[in-house]
N, C-alpha and C positions, 0 to 999 in steps of 0.2 A: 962971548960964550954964554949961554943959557944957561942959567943953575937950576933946572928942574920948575922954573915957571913957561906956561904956556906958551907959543910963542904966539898964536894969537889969544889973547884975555877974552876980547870983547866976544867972540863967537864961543870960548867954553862958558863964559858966563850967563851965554842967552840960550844952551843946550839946557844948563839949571837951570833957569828962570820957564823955560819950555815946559820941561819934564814931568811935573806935579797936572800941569790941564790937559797935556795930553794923557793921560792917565786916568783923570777923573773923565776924558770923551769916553776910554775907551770902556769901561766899569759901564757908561748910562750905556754904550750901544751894547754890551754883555745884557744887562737888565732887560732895555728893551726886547731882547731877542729869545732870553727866556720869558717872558710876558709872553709872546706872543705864539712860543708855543707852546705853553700852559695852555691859553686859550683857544687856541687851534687844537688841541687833543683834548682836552673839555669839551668844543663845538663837536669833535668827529665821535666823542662817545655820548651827549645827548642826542647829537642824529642820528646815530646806530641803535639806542635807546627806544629814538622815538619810529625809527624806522620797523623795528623788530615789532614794536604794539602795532603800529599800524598793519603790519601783513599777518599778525595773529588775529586782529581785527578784521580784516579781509578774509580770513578766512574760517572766519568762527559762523557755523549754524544759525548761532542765537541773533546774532548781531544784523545778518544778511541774508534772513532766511526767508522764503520764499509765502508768503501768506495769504498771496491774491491773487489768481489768474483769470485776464479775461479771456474771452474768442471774439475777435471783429471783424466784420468783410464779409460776413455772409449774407447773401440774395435768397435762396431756395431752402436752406438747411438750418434746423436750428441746432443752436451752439451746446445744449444740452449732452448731446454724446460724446463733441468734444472735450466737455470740461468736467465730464465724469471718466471720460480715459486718461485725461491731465491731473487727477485729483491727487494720486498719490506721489507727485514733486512739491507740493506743499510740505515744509521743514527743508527740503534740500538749501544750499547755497546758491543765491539768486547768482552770484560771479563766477561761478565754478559751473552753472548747469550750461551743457551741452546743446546743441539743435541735435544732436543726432540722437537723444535724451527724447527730448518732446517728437523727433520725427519715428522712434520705437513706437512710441503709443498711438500716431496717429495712422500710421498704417493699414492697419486694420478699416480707414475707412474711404474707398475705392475713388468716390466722387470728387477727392482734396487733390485738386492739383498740384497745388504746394503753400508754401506760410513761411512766413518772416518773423522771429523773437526780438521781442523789445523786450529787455528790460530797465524798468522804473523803478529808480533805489528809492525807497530800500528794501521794498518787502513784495513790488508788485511782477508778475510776465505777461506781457500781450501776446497773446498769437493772433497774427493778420492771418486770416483762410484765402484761398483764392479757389474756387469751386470748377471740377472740371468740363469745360462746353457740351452741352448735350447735343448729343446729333438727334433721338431723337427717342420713343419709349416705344416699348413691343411689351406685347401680352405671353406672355410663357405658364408653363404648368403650376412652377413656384405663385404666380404672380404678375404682376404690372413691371416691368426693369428698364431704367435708364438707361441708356449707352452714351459712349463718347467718340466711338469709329476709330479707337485707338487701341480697344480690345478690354474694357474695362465696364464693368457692367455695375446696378447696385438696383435696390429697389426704389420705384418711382417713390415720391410726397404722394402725399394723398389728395387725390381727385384729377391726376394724370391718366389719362387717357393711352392705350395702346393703337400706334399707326399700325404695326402688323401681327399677326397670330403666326409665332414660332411651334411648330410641332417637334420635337425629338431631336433638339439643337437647344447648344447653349448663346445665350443671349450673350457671355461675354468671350464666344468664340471671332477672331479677330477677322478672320475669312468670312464669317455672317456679317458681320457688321460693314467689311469693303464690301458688299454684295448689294446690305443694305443702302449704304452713302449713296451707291452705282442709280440705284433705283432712285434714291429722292432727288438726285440731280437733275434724272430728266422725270421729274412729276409726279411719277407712281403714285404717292398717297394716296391712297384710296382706289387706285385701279388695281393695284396689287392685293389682296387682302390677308394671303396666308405663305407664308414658306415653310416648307418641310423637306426633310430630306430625301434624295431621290431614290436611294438604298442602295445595293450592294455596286450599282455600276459608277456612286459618285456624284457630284452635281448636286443639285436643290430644284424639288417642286414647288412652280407656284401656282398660286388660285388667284384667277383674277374675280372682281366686282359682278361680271357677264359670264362667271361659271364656266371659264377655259383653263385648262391646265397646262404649261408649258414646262419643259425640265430644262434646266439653263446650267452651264458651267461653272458660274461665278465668276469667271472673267470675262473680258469681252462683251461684256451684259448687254450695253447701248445695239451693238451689231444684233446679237442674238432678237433681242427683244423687234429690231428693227424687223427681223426675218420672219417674225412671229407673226406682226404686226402685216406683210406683203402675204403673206400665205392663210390667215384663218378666214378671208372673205373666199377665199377659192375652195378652201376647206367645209366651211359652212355648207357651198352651191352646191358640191358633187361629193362630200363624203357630214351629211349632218349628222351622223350620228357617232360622230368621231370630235373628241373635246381636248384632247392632249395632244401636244407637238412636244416631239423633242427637237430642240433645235442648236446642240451642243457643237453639231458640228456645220465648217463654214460653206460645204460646197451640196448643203442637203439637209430636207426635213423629214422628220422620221413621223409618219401616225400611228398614236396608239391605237389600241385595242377599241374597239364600239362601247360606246357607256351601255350598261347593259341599268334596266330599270328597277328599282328595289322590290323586294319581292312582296305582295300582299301579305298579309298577314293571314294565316290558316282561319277557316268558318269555323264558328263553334258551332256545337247541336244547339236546332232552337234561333237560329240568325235567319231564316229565310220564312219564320212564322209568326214571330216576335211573340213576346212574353218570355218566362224565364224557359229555362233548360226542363225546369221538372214541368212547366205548367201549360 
């Protein structure tokens, strides 16, 4: 019978002899565990720290402001207009400014195809230009004007030359400029000299180099022109004194009216005796 000892010793006695180091594991892995997340919430409030400066940094004026703009890419224009309609983004934030920022100001200039923003931290913006194709220049009332046969007109650089003399038409009307494309494809330069409007019935007069006037539709042009081209040697033979064709439509050519000759100028008194009028 057991009087109140173990019945096995050797195993309570090794539960004590246990008891004290498992205790002390368990106190180092407590420790460890608060170490580590002291230092895990120290790490997560220095980088929230550090993180808050850095995006008040990013987005402070002074720090990433804007101080240097070039223009690059240009062939025919200088950058001058450009980077006097860019001037007032200087102090903006270089990170925060928008393309649609710089594309406000450049609008205003017809000939810009379009442009690419760089920005070079920390203070610098490139705009790449890309300049719109010129179809080709015409002389108008304003002036000398570029086109691009896309409806887009500006004034030529200086020492451009006009292929044709617009009368009472705009150069950046989109219908003149396919009329004009029509023309330079097959050669006109210089056979064509003048376009004007044909008045109330529509169409466009031209002048050619040989002093013929044709009224053309603006469509169709190559044909028209073709028709022009079969009928003024027949025109010439049996009706010379006739210089305009309308040639709008495809199954007929219409003749204008007779050129009729500019009128002398009135004799003054005194022309048919010479000397003056009183003498």
């Amino acid at each position: 019978m057991n009087h109140g000892l173990p019945a096995h010793p050797s195993r309570a006695m090794a539960r004590d002899w246990a008891s004290p180091p498992l205790r002390s594991k368990a106190r180092k892995r407590w420790l460890r565990r608060m170490v580590r997340l002291v230092l895990v919430t120290a790490a997560l409030v220095l980088a929230s720290a550090l993180l808050d400066t850095c995006w008040s940094l990013l987005h402070s004026d002074r720090a990433f402001s804007v101080q240097h703009i070039e223009v690059i890419g240009l062939r025919h224009h200088q950058a001058a207009p450009l980077l006097d309609a860019l001037s007032d983004l200087r102090g903006q934030n270089l990170l925060e400014l928008k393309p649609s920022e710089v594309s406000q100001r450049l609008s205003a200039f017809p000939w810009l195809k379009g442009f690419l923003c760089r920005k070079h931290l920390p203070d610098t913006l490139i705009v790449e230009a890309q300049e719109s194709d010129v179809l080709c220049a015409v002389n108008a009332k304003e002036g000398v004007f570029e086109i691009n046969g896309e409806g887009a007109s500006w004034p030529a650089v200086r020492g451009v030359a006009g292929v044709f003399t617009l009368t009472g038409l705009d150069p950046g009307d989109l219908q003149v400029q396919d009329l004009i494309a029509q023309m330079l494809r097959l050669g006109l330069a210089g056979q064509v000299t003048a376009i004007a409007s044909a008045g109330a019935g529509g169409g466009y007069l031209l002048t050619t180099s040989d002093h013929w006037k044709l009224i053309v539709s603006g469509s169709d042009f190559p044909d028209q022109w073709q028709r022009f081209l079969a009928s003024k040697n027949w025109v010439a033979a049996y009706e010379p004194d006739r210089r305009t064709l309308d040639v709008r439509w495809a199954d007929k050519v219409v003749l204008g009216p007779p050129e009729t000759p500019d009128a002398s100028p009135p004799a003054t008194a005194g022309d048919d005796k010479g000397g003056t009028q009183h003498g």
